[in-house]
TINUDREN-721297 format. One record per residue (C-alpha): residue number from 1; x, y, z; residue in one letter. Coordinates in Angstrom, 2 decimals, padded with zeros to 5 digits. Each point is the difference from the previous one (the first is absolute). Example, Ala and Ser with C-alpha at 12.3 -4.5 7.8 and 13.67 -1.06 7.14 Angstrom:
2
{zafi 1	x 012.30	y -004.50	z 007.80	lumdren A}
{zafi 2	x 001.37	y 003.44	z -000.66	lumdren S}
END
This chain:
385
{zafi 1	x 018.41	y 001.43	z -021.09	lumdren X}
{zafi 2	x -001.74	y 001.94	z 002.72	lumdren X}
{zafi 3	x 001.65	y 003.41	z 000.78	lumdren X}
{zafi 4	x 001.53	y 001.26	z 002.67	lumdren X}
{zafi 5	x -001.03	y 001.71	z 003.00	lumdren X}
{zafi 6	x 001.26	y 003.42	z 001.46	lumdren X}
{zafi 7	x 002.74	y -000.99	z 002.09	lumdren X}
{zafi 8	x 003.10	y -001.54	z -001.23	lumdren X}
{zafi 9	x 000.85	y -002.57	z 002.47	lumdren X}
{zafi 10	x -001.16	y -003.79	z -000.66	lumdren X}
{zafi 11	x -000.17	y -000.74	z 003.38	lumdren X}
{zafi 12	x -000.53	y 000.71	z 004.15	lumdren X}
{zafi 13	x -003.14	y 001.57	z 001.45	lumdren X}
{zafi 14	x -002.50	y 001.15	z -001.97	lumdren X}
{zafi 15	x -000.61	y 004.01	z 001.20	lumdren X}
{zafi 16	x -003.77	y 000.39	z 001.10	lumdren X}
{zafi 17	x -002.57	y 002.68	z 000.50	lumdren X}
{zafi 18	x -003.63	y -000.09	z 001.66	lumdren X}
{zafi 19	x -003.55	y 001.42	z -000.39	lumdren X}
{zafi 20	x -001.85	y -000.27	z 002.64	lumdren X}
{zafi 21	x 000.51	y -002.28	z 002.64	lumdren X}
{zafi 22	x 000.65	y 002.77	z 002.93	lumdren X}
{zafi 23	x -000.09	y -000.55	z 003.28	lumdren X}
{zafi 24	x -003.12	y -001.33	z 000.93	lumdren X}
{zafi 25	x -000.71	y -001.78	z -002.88	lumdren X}
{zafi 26	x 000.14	y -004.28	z 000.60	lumdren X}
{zafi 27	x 000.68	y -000.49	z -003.88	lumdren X}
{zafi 28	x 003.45	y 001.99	z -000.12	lumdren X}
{zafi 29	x 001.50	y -001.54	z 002.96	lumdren X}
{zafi 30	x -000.48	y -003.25	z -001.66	lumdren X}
{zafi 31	x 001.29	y 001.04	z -003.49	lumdren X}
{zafi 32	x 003.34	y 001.44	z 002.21	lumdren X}
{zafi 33	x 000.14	y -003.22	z 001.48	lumdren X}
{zafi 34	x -000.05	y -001.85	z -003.45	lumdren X}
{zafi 35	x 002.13	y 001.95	z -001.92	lumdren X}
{zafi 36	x 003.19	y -000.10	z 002.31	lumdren X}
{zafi 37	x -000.56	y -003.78	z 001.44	lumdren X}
{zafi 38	x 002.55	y -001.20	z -002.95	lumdren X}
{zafi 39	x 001.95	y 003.05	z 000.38	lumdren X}
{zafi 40	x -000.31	y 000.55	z -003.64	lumdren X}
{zafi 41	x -001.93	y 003.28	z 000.29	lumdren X}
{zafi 42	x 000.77	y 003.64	z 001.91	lumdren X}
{zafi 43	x -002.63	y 002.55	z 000.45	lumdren X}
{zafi 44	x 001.70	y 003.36	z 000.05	lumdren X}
{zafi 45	x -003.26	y 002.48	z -001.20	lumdren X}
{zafi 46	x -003.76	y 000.30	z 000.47	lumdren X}
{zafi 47	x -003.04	y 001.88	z -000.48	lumdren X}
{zafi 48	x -001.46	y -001.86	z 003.17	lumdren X}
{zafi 49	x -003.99	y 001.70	z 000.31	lumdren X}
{zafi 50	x -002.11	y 002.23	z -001.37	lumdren X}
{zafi 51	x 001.58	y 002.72	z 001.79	lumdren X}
{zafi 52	x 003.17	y 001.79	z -000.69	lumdren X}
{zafi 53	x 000.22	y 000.11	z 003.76	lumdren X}
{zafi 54	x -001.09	y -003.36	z 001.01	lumdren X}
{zafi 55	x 002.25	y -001.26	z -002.92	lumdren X}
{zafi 56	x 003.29	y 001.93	z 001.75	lumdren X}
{zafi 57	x -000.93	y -001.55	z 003.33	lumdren X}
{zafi 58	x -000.14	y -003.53	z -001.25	lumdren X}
{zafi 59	x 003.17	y 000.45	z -002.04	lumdren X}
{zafi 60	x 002.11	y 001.46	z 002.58	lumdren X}
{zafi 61	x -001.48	y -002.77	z 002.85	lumdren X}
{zafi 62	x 001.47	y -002.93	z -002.71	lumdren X}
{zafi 63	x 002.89	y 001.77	z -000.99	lumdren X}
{zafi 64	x -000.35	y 000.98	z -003.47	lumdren X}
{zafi 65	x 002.43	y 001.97	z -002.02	lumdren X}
{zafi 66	x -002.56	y 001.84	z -002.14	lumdren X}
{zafi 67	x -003.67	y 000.80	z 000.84	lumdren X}
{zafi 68	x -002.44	y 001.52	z -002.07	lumdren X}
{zafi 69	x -003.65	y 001.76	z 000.31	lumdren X}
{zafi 70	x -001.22	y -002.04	z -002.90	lumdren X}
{zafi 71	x 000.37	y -002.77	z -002.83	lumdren X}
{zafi 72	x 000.54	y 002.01	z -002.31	lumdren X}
{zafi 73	x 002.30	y 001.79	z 000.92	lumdren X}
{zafi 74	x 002.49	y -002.99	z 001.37	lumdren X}
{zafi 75	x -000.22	y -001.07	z -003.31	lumdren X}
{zafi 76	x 001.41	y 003.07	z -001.96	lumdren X}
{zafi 77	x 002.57	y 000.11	z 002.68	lumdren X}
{zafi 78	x 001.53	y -003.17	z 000.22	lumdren X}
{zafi 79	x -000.51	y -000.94	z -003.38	lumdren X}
{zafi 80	x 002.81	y 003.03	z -000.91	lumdren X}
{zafi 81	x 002.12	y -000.84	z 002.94	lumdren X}
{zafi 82	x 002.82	y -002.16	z -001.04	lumdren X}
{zafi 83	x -000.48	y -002.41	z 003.06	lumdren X}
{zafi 84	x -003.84	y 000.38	z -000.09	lumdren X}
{zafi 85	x -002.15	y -002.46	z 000.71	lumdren X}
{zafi 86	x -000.26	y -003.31	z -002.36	lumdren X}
{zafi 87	x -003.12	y -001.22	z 001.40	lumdren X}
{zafi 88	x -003.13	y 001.42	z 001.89	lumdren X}
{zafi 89	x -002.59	y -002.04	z 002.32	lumdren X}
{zafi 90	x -003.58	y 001.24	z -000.44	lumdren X}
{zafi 91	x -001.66	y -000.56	z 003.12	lumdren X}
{zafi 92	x -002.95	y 002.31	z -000.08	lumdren X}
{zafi 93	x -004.06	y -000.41	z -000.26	lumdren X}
{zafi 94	x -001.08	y -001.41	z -003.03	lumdren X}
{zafi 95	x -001.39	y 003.43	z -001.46	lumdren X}
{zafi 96	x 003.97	y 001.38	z -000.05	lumdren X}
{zafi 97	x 001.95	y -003.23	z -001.70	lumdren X}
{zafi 98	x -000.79	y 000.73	z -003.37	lumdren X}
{zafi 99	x 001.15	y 004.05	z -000.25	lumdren X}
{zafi 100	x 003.31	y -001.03	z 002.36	lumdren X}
{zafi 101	x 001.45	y -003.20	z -002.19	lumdren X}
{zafi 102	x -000.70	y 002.02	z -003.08	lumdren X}
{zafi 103	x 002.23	y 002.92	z 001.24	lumdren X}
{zafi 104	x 002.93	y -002.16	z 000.73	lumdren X}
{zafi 105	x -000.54	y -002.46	z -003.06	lumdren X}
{zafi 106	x 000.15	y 002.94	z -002.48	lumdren X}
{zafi 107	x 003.55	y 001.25	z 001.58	lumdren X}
{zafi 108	x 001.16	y -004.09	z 000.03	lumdren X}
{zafi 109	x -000.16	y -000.45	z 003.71	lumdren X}
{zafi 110	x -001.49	y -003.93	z 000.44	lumdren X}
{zafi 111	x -003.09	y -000.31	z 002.29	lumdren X}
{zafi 112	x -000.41	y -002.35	z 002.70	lumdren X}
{zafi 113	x -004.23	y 000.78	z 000.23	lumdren X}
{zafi 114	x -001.86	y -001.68	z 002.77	lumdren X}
{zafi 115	x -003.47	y -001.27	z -001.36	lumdren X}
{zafi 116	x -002.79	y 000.31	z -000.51	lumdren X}
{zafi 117	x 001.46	y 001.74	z -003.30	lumdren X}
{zafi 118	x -002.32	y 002.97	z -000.07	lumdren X}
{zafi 119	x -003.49	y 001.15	z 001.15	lumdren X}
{zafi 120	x -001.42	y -000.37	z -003.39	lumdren X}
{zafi 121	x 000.04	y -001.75	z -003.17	lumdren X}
{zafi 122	x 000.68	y 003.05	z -001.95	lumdren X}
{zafi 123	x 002.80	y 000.90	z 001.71	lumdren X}
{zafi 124	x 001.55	y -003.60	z -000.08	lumdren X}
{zafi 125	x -000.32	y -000.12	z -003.29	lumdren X}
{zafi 126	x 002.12	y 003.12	z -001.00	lumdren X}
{zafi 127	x 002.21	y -001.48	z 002.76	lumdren X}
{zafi 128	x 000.90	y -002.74	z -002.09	lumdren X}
{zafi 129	x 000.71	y 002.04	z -002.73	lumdren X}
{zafi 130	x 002.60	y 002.39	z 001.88	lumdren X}
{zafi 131	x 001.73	y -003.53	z 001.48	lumdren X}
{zafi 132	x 000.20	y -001.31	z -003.52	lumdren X}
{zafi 133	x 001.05	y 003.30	z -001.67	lumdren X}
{zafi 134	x 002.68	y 000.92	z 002.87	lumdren X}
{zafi 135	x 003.80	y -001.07	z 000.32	lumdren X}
{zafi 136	x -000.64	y -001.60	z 003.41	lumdren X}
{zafi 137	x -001.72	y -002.71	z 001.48	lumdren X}
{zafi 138	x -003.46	y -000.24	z 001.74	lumdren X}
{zafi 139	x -000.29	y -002.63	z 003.27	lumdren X}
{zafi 140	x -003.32	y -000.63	z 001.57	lumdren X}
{zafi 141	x 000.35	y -001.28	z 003.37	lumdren X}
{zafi 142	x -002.18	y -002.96	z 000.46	lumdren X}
{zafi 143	x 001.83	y -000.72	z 002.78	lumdren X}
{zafi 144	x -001.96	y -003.26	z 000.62	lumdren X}
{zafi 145	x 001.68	y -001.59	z -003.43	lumdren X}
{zafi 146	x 003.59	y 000.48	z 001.75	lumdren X}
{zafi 147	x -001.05	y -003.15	z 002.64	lumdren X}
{zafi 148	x 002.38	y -002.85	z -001.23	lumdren X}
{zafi 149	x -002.86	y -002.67	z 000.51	lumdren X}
{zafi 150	x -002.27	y 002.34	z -002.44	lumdren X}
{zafi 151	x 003.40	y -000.19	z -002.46	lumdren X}
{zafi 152	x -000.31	y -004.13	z 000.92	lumdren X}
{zafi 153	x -003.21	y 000.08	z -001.08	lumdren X}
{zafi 154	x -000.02	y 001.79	z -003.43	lumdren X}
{zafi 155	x 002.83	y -002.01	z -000.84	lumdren X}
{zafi 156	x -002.15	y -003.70	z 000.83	lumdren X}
{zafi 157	x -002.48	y 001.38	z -001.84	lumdren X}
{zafi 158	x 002.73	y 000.86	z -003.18	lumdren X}
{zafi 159	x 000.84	y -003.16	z 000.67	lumdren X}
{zafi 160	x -003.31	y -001.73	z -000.73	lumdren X}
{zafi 161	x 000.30	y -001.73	z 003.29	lumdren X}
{zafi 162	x -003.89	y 000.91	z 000.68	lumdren X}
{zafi 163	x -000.90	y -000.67	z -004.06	lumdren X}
{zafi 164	x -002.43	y 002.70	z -001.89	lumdren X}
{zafi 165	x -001.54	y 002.14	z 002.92	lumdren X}
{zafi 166	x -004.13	y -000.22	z 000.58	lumdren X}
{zafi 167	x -000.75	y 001.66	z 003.64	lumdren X}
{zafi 168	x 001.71	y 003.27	z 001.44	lumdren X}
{zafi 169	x -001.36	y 001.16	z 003.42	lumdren X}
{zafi 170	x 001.98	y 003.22	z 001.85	lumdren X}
{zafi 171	x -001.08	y 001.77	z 002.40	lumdren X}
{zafi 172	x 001.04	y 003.09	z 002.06	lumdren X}
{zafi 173	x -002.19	y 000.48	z 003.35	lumdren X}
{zafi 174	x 000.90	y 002.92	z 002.83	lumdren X}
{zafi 175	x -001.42	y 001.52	z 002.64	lumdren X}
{zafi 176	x 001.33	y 003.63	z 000.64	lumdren X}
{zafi 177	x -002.92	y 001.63	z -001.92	lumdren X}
{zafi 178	x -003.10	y -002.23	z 001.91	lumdren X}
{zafi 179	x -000.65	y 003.66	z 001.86	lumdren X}
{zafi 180	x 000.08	y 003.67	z -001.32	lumdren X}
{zafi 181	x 003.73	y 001.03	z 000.75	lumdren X}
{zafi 182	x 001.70	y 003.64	z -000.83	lumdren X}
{zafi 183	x 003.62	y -000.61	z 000.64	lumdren X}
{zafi 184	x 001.94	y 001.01	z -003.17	lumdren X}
{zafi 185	x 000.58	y -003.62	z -001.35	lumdren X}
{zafi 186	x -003.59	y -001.02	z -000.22	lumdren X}
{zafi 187	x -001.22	y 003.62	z -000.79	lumdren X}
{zafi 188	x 001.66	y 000.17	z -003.21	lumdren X}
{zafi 189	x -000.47	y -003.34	z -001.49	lumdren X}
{zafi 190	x -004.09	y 000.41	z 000.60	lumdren X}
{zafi 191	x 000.20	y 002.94	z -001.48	lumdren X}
{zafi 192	x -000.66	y -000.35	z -004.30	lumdren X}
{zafi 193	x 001.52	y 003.42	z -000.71	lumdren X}
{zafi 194	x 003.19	y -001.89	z 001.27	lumdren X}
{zafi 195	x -000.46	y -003.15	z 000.02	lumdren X}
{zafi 196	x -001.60	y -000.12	z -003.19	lumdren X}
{zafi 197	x -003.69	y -001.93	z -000.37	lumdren X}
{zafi 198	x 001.31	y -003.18	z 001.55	lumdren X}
{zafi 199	x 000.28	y -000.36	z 003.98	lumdren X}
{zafi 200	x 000.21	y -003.45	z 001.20	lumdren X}
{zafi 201	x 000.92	y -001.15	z -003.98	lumdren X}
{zafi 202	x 002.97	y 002.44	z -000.53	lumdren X}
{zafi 203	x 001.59	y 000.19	z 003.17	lumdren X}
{zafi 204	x 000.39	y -004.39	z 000.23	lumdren X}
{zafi 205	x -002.91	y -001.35	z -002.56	lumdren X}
{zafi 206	x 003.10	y 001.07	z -002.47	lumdren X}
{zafi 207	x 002.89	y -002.08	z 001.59	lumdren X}
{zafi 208	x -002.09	y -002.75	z 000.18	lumdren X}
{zafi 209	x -000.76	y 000.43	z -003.57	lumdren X}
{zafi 210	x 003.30	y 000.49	z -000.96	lumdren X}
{zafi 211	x 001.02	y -002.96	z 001.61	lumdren X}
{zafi 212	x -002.13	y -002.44	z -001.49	lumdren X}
{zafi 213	x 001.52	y 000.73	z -003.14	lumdren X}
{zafi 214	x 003.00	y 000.44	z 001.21	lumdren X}
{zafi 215	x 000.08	y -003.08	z 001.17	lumdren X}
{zafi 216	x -001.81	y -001.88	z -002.98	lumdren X}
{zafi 217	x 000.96	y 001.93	z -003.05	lumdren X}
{zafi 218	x -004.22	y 000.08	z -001.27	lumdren X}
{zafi 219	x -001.06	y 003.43	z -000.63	lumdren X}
{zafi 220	x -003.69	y 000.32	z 000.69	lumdren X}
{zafi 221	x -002.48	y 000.99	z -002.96	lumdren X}
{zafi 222	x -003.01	y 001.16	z 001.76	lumdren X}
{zafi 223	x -001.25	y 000.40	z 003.55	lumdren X}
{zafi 224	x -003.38	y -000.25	z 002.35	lumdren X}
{zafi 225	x 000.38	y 002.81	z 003.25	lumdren X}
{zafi 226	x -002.12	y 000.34	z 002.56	lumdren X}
{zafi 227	x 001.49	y 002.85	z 002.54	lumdren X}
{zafi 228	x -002.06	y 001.36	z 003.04	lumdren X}
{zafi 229	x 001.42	y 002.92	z 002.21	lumdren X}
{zafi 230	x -001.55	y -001.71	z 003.71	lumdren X}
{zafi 231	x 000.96	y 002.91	z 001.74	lumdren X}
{zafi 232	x -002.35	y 002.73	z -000.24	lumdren X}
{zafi 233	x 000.86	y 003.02	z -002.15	lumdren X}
{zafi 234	x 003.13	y -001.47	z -000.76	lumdren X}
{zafi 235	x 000.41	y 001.04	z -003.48	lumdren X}
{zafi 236	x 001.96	y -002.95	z -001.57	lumdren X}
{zafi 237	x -000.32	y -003.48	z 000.48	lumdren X}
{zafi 238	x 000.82	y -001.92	z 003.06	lumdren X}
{zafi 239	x -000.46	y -003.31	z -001.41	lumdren X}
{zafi 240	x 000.40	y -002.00	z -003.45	lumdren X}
{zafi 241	x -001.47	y -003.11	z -001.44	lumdren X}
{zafi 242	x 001.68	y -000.72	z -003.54	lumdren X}
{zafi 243	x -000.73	y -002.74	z -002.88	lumdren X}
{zafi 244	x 002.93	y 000.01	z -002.19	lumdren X}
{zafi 245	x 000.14	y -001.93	z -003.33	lumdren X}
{zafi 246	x 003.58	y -000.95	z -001.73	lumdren X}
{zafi 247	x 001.45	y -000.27	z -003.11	lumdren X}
{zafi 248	x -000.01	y -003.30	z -000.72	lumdren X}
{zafi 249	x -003.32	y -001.12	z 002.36	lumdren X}
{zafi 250	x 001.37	y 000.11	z 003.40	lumdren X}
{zafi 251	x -002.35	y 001.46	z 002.11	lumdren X}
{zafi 252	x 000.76	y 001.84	z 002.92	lumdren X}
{zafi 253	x -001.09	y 001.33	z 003.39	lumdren X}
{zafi 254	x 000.85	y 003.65	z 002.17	lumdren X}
{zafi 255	x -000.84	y 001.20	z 003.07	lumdren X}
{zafi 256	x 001.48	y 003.31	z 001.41	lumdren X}
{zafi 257	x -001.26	y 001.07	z 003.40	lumdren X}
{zafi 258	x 000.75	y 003.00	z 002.82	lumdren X}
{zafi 259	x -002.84	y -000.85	z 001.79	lumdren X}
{zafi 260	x 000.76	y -003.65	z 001.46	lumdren X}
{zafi 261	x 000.46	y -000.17	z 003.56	lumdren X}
{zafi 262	x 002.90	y -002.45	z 001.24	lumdren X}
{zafi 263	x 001.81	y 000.45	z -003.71	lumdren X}
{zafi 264	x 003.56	y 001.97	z -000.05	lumdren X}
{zafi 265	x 001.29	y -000.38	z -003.12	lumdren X}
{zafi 266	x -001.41	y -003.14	z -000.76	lumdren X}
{zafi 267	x 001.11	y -000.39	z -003.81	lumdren X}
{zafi 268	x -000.25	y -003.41	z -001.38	lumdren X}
{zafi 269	x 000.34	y -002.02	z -003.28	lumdren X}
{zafi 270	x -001.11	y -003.02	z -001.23	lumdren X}
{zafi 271	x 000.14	y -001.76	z -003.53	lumdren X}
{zafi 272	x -001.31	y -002.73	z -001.55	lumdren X}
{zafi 273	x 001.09	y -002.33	z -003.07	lumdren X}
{zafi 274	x -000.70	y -002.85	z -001.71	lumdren X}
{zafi 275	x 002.87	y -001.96	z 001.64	lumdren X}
{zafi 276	x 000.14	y 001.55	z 003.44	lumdren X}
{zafi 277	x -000.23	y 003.58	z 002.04	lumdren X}
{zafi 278	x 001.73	y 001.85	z 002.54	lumdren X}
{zafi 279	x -001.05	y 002.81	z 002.49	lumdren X}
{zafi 280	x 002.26	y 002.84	z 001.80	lumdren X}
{zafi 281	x -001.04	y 002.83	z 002.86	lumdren X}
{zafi 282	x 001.75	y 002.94	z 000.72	lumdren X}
{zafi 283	x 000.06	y -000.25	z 003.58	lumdren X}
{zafi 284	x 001.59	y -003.10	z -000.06	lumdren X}
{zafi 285	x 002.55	y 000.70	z -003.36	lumdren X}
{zafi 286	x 002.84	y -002.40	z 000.42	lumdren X}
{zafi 287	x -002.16	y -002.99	z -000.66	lumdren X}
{zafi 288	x -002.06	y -000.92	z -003.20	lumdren X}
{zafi 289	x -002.49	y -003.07	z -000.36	lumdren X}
{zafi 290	x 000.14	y -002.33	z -003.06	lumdren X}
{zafi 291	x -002.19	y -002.66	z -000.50	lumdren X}
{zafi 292	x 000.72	y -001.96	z -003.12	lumdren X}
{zafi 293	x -003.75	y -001.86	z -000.59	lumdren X}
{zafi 294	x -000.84	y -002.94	z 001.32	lumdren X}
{zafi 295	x 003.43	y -000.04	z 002.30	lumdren X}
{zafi 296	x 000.73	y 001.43	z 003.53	lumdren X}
{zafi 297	x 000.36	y 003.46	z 000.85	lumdren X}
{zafi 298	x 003.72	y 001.24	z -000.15	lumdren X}
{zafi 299	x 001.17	y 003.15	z 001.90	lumdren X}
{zafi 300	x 002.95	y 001.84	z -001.79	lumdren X}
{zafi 301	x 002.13	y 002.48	z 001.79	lumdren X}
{zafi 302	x 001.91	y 002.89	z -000.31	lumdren X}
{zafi 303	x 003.78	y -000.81	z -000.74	lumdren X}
{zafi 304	x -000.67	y -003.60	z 001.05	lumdren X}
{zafi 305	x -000.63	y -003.26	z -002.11	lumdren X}
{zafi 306	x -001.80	y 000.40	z -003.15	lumdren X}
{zafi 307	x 000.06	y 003.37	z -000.33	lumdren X}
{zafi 308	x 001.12	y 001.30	z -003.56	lumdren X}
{zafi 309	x 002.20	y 002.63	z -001.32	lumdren X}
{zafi 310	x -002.19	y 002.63	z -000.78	lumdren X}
{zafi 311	x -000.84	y -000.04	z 004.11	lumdren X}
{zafi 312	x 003.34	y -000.93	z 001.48	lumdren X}
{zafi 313	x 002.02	y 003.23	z -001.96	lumdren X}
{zafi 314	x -002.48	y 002.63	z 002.50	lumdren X}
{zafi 315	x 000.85	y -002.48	z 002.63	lumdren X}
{zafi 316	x 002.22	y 002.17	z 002.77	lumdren X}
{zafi 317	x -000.11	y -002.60	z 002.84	lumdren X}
{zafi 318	x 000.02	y -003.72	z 001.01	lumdren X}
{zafi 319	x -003.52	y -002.07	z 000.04	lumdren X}
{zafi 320	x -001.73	y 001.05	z 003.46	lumdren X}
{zafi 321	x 000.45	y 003.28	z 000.28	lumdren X}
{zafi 322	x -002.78	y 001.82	z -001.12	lumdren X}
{zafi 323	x 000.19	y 002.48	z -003.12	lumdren X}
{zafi 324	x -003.05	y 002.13	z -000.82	lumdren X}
{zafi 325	x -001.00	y 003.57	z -000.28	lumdren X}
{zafi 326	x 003.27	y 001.89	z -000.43	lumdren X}
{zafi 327	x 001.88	y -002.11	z -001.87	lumdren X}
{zafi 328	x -002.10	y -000.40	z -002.52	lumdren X}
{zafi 329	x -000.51	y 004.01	z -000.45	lumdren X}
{zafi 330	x 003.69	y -000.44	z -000.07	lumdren X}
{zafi 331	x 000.20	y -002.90	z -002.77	lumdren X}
{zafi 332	x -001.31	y 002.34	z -001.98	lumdren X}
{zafi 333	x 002.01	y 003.11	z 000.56	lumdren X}
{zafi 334	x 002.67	y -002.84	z -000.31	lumdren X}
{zafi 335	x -001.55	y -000.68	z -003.56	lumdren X}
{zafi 336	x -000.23	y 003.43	z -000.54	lumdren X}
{zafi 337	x 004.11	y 000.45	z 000.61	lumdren X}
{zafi 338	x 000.66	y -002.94	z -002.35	lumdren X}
{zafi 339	x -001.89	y 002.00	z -002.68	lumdren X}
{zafi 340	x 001.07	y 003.25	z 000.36	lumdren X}
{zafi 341	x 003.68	y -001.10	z 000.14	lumdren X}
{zafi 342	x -000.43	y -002.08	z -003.20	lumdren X}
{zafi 343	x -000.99	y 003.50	z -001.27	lumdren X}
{zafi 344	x 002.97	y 002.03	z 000.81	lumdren X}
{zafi 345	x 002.06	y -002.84	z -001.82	lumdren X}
{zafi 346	x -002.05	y 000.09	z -003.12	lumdren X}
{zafi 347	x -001.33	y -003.26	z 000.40	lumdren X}
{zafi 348	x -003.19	y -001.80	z 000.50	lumdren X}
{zafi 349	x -000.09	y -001.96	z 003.74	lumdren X}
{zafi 350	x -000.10	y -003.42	z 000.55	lumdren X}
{zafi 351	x -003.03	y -001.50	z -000.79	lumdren X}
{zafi 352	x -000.70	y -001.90	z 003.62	lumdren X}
{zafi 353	x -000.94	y 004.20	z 001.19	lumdren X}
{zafi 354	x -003.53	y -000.02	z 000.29	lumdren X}
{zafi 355	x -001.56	y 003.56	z 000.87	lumdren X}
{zafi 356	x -003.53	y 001.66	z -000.68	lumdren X}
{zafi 357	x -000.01	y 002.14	z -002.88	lumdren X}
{zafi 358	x -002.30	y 002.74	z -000.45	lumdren X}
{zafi 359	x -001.98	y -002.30	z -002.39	lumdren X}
{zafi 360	x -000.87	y -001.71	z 002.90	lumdren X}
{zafi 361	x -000.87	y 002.63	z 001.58	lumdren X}
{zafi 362	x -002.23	y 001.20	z -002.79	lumdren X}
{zafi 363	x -001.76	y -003.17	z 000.31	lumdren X}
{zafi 364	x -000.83	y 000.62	z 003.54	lumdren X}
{zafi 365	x -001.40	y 002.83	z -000.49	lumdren X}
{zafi 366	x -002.31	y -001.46	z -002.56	lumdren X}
{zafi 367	x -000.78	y -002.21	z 002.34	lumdren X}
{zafi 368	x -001.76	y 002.64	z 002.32	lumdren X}
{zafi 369	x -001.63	y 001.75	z -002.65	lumdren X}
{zafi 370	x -001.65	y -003.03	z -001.64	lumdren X}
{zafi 371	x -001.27	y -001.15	z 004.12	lumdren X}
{zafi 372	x -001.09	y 003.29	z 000.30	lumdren X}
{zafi 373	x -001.66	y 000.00	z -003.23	lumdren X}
{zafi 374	x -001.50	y -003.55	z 000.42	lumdren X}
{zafi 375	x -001.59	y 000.21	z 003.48	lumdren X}
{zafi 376	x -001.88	y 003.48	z -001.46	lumdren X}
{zafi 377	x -001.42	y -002.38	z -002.24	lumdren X}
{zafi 378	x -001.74	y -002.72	z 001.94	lumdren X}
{zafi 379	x 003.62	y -001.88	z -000.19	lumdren X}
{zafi 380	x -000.34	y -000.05	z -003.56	lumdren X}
{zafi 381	x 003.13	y -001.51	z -001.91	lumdren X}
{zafi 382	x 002.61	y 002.04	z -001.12	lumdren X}
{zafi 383	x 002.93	y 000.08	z -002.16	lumdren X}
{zafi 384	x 003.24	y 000.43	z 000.33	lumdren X}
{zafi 385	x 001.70	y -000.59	z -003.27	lumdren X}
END
């Protein structure tokens, strides 16, 4: 029996507190968005920016009941306040994710941590062992696995509608970062110190990553990387090409790019088995490709015929009308509130909620280190078992 969280009540919204995410970051507006789309969430405190005064304007210009200067000290606060907080959303540079979630972990406040999980392996590793040792629970948002045709998708290949999996390709190409740019969004994430050592590979080579086995349930074994940073005296990379081998022989196929001109946020998926394969983009996320071999193409669609259950219960709206972005940040805030209310009634939640975990996010950030690691080497092969 799992125990129970701080607050007493078994149901209504969940009470929410921020770091980071102030007023001119992109990131927080979207997490805001997320968390109150299915009204099951209120953010009433914050510790907004790395400023006690930038922090108490962004608080006070959303409204929030409490604002602090720092992490830390929201988390002392509202863990001894009696209607404090029950869960915090992380939304900071990599380099600050791993001292935050510990703070509120250790006082049993559940974290809601966007990804990638931290800026290095060391500190993702003693991440997992704060999630696992706390009385909370630890969400990674890989938003992209919210998408109900991604959910269609794992659950044909659960299924064995495609048979034993042999070919993975995925592949994440933008173009923001084709030129030298100094606005705060691209300044951070090219910069290792926050970042971490990863550019192009932790800020979408890891979604894409995490979606292919996501998707397919193979964990990889051992990986090929060759990075390049194209723009000069960039300091991380710019560009990825990844071998990945699978447990089980499947091999697979990455490619995470910032420097592709005419690419927005072009992530795609395809997957190949011995009876058939099926391919989904992002920029076009209701609708998801299955070819069973040697028969004709068949397009499934959100909410509409053929779609499964594991798609149609993130659903919100008739076939047609497009779902993407936003909703499926907010499928998995959604998950989130299914879990975190199966925790204040001292039970475990139903087992169609689907949400990162931080070992998930621990093998992301493996996934950086061994590219990194690899492309120093010639793209030698490297392990990641």
């Amino acid at each position: 029996m799992m125990v129970t969280g701080r607050n007493e009540e078994t149901s209504g919204r969940i009470r929410l507190g921020m770091v980071g995410g102030g007023n001119d970051a992109f990131i927080g507006g979207v997490h805001r968005i997320a968390a109150r789309l299915d009204d099951k969430f209120e953010l009433v405190a914050g510790a907004l920016s790395s400023t006690p005064e930038k922090s108490l304007e962004s608080g006070q210009a959303l409204g929030l009941e409490r604002v602090y200067g720092d992490f830390k000290q929201m988390a002392i606060r509202e863990a001894r306040l009696k209607s404090g907080i029950e869960a915090v959303s992380i939304v900071t540079p990599n380099h600050v994710h791993y001292a935050a979630a510990r703070e509120f972990l250790k006082r049993g406040i559940h974290v809601i941590c966007d990804k990638p999980l931290t800026s290095t392996l060391a500190d993702a590793k003693k991440l997992v062992k704060a999630a696992e040792s706390a009385n909370a629970l630890f969400i990674l948002t890989h938003n992209y696995t919210g998408y109900p045709m991604v959910r269609q998708a794992r659950e044909m290949v659960a299924n064995g509608d495609i048979g034993k999996i042999r070919v993975v390709q995925v592949e994440y190409p933008q173009d923001w970062l084709t030129e030298q740019q100094d606005f705060k969004q691209a300044e951070w994430r090219t910069d290792p110190e926050r970042s971490g050592a990863g550019g192009s590979t932790g800020d979408i080579g890891t979604h894409a990553y995490n979606l292919a086995c996501f998707v397919t349930g193979l964990k990889a074994e051992s990986l090929a990387a060759d990075l390049q940073a194209f723009v000069p005296g960039r300091k991380v990379d710019d560009n990825a090409h990844v071998l990945l081998r699978f447990e089980g022989g499947a091999r697979g196929m990455l490619w995470s790019s910032q420097v592709a001109p005419g690419n927005e946020n072009a992530l795609r998926l395809r997957v190949y088995g011995e009876k058939g394969g099926f391919e989904w983009s992002q920029e076009d996320p209701n609708y998801l490709w299955f070819t069973p071999y040697n028969e004709p193409k068949r397009l499934i669609t959100r909410n509409g015929a053929g779609a499964g259950d594991a798609a149609n219960r993130l659903s919100r709206v008739p076939p047609g009308h497009p779902e993407g972005y936003l909703e499926g940040f907010a499928n998995i805030y959604g998950e989130a509130a299914e879990a975190i209310h199966a925790f204040r009634n001292g039970i475990s939640p139903d087992v169609s909620v689907v949400y990162p975990t931080v070992h998930d996010g621990l093998n992301g950030v493996k996934f950086v280190a061994a590219c990194v690691q690899s492309s120093s080497r010639n793209a030698a092969w490297v392990s990641l078992t």
